[in-house]
OpenMM code with the backbone's topology and positions (N, CA, C; nanometers):
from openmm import Vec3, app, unit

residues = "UNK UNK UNK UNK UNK UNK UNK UNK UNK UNK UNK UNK UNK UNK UNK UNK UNK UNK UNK UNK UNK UNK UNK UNK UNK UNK UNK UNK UNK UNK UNK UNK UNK UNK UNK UNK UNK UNK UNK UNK UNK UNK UNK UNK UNK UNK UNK UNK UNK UNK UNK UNK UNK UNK UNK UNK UNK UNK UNK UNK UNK UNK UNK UNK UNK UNK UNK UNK UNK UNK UNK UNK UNK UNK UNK UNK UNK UNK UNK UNK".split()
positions = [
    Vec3(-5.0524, -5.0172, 1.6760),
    Vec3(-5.1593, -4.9647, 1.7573),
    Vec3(-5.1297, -5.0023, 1.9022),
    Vec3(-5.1421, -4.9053, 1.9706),
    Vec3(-5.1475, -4.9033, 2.1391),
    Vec3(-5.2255, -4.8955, 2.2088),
    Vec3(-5.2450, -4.9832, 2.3145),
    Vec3(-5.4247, -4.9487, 2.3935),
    Vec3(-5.3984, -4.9311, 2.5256),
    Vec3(-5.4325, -4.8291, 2.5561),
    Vec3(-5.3913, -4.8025, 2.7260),
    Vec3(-5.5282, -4.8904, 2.8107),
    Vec3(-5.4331, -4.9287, 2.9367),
    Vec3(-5.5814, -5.0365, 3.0304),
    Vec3(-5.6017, -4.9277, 3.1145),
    Vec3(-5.5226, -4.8300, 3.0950),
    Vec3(-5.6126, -4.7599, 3.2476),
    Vec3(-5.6932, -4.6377, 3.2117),
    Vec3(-5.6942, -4.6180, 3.0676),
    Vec3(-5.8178, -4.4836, 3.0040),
    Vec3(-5.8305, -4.5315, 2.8526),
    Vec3(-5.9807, -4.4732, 2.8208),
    Vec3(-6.0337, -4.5164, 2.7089),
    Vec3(-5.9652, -4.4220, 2.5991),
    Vec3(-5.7923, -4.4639, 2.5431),
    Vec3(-5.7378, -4.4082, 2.5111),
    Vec3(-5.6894, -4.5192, 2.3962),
    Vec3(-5.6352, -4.4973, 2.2636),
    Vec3(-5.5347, -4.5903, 2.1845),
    Vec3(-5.4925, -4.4914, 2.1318),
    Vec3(-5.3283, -4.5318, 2.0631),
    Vec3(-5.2066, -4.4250, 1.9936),
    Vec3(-5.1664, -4.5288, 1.8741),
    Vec3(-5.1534, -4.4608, 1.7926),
    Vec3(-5.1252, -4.4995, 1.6574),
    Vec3(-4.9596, -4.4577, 1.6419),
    Vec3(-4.8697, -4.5497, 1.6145),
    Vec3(-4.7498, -4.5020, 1.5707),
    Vec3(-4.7042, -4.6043, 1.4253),
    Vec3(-4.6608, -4.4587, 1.3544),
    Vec3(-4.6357, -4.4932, 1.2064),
    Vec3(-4.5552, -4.4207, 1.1695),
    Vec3(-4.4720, -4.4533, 1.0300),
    Vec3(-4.3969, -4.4051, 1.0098),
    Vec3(-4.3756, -4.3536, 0.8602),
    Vec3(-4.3213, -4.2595, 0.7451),
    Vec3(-4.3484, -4.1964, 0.6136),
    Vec3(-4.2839, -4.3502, 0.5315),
    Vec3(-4.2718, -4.3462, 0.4307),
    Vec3(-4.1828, -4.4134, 0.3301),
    Vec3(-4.0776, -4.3994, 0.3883),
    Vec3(-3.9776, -4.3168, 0.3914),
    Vec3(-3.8650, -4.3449, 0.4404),
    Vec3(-3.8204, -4.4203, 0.5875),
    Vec3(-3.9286, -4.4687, 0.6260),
    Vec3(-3.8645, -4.4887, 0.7642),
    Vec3(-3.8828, -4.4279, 0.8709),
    Vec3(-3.8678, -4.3184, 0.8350),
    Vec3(-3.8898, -4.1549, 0.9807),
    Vec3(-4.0339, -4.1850, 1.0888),
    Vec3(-3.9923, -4.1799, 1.1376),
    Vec3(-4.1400, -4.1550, 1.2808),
    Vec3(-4.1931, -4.0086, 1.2417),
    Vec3(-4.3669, -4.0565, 1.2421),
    Vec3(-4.4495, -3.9745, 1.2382),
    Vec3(-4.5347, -3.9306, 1.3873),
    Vec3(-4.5552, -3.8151, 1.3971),
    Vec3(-4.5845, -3.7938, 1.5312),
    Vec3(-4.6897, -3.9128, 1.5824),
    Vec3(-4.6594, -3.9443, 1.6759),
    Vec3(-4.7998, -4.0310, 1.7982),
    Vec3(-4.9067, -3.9509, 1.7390),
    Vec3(-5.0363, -4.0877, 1.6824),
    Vec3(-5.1427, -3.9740, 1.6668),
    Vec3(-5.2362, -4.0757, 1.8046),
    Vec3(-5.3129, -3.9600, 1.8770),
    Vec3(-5.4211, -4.0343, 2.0075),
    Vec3(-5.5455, -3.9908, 1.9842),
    Vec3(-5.6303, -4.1124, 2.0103),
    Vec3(-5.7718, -4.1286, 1.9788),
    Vec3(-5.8395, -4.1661, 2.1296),
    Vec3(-5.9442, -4.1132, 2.1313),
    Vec3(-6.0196, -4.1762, 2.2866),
    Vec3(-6.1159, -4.2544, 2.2133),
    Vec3(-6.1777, -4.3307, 2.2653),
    Vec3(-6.2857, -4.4466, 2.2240),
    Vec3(-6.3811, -4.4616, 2.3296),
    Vec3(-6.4817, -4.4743, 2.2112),
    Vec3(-6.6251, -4.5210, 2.3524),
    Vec3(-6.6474, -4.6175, 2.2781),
    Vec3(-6.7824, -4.6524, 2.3585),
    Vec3(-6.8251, -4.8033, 2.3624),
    Vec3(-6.9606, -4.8008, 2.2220),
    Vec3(-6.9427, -4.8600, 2.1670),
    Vec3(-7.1025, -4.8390, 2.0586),
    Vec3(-7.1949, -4.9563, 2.1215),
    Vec3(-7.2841, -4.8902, 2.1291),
    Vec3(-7.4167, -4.9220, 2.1744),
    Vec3(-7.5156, -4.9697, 2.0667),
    Vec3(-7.5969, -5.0649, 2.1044),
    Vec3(-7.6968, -5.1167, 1.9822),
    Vec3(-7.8089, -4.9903, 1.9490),
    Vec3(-7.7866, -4.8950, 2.0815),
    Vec3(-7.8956, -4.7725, 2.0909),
    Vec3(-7.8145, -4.6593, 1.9898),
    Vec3(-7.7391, -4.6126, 1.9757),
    Vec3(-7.6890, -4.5519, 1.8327),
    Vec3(-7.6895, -4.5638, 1.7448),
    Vec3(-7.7710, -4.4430, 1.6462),
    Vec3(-7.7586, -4.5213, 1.5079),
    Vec3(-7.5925, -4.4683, 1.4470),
    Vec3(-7.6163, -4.6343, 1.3445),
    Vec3(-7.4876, -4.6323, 1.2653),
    Vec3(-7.4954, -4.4850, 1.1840),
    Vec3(-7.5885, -4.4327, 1.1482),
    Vec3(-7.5120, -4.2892, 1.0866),
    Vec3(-7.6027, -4.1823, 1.0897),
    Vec3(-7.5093, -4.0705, 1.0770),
    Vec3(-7.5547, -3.9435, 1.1744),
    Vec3(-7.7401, -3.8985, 1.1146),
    Vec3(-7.8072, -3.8510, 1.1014),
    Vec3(-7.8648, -3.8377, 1.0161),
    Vec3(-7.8911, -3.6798, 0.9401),
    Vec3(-7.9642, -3.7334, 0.8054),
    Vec3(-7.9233, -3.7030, 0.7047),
    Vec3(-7.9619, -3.5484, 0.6953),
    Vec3(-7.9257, -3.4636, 0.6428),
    Vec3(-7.9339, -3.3049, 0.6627),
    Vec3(-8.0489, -3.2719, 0.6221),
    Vec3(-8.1543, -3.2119, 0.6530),
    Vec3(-8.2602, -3.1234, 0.6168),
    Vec3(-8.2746, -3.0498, 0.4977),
    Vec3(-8.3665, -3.1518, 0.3832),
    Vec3(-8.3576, -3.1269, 0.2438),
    Vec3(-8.4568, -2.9540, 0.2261),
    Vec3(-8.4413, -2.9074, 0.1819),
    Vec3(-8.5186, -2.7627, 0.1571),
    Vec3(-8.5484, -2.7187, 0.0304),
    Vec3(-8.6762, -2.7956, -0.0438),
    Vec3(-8.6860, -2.7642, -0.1518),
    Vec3(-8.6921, -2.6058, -0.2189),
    Vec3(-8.7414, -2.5469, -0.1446),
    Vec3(-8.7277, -2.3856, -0.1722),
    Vec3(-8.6130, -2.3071, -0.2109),
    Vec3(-8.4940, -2.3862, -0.1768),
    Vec3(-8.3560, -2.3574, -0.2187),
    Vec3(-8.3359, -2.4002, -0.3771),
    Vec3(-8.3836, -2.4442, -0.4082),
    Vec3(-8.3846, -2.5355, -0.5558),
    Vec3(-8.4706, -2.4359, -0.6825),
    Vec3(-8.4077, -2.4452, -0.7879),
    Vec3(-8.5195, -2.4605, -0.9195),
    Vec3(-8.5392, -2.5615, -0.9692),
    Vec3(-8.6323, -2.5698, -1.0210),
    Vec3(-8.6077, -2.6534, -1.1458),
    Vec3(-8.5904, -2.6723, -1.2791),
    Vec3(-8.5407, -2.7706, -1.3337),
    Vec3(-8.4850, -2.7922, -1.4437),
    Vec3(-8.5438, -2.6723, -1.5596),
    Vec3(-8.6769, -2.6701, -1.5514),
    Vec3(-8.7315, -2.6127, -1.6479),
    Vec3(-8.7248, -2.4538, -1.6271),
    Vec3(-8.7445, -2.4364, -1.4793),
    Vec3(-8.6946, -2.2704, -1.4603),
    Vec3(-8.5514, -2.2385, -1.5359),
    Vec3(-8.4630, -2.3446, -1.4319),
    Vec3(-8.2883, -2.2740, -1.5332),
    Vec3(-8.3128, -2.2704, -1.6431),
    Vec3(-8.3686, -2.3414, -1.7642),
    Vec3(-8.3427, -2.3581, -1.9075),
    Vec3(-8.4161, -2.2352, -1.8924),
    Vec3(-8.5313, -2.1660, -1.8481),
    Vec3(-8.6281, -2.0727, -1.9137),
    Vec3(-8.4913, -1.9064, -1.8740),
    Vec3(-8.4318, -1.9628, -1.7440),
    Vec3(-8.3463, -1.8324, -1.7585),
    Vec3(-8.2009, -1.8340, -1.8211),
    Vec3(-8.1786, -1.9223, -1.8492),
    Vec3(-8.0794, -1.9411, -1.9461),
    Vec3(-8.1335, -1.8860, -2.0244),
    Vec3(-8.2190, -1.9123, -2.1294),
    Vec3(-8.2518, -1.8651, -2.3037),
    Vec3(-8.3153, -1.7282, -2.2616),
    Vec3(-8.3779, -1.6702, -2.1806),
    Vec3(-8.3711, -1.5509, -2.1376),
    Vec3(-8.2282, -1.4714, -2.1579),
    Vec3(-8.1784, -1.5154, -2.0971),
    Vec3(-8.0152, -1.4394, -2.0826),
    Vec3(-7.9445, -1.4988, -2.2003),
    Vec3(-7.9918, -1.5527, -2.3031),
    Vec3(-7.9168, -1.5595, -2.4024),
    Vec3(-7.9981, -1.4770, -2.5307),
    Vec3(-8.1035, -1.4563, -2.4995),
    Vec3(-8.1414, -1.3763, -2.5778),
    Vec3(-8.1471, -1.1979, -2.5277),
    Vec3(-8.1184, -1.1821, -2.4667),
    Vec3(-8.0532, -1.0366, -2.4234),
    Vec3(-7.9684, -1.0416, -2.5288),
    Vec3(-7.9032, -0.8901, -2.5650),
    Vec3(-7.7509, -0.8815, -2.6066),
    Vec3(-7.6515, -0.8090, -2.4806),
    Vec3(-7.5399, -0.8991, -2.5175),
    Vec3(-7.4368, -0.8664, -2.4850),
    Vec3(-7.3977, -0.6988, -2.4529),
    Vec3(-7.3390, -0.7366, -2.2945),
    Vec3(-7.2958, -0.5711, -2.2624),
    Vec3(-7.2102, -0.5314, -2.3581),
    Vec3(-7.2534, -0.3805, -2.4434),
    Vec3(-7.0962, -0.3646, -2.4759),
    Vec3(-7.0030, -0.3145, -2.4505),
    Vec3(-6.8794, -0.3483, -2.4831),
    Vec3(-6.7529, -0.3444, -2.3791),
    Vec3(-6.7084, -0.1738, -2.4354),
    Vec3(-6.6084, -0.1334, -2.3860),
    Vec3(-6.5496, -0.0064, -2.3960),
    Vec3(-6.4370, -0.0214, -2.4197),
    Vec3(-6.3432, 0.0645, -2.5598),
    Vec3(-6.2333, 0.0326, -2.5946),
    Vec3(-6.1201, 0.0793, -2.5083),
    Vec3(-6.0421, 0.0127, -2.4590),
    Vec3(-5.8825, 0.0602, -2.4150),
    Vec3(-5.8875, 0.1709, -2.4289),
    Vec3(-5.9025, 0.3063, -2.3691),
    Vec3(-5.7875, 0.3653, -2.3808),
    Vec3(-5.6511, 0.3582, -2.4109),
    Vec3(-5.5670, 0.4436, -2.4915),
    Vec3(-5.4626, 0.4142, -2.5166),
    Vec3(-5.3617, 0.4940, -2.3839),
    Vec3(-5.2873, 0.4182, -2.3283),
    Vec3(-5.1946, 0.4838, -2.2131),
    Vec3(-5.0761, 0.5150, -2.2562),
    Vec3(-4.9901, 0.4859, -2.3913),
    Vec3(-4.8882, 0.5446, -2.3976),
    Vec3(-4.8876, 0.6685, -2.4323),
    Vec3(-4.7505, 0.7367, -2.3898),
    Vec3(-4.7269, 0.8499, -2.3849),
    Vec3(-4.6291, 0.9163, -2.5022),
    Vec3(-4.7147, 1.0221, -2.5437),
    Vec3(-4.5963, 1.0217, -2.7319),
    Vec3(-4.4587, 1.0999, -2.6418),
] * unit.nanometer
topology = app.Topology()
chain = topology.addChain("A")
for resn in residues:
    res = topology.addResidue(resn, chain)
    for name in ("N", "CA", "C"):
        topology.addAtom(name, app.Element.getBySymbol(name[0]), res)
């Protein structure tokens, strides 16, 4: 790890299993503040997007008690 003094900059240099140099990877850095929270917050739950448990099961056995599309035989494509 590399830390530049004259910009809020550090470079990572590493290298694969074999040995080989992997490109310079560069990161800028700020300062964390006691005024930031530690994590982002959390996404906007939307129950209206949801069923529930008891809806799926009711459309499941719905759709299992339908019958089945029925299918249509092959045509035959060879040519006598």
């Amino acid at each position: 790890m590399l830390m530049d003094s004259e910009n809020t900059v550090f470079y990572l240099k590493s290298s694969d299993q074999s040995g080989m140099p992997l490109p310079l990877r560069i990161f800028d850095y700020t300062e964390r503040t006691s005024n930031q929270p530690k994590q982002p917050p959390a996404p906007h739950f939307d129950p209206s997007q949801y069923i529930t448990r008891d809806e799926l099961e009711n459309i499941l056995s719905e759709r299992l008690k339908k019958p089945a599309r029925p299918t249509k035989p092959k045509e035959d494509t060879e040519h006598e």
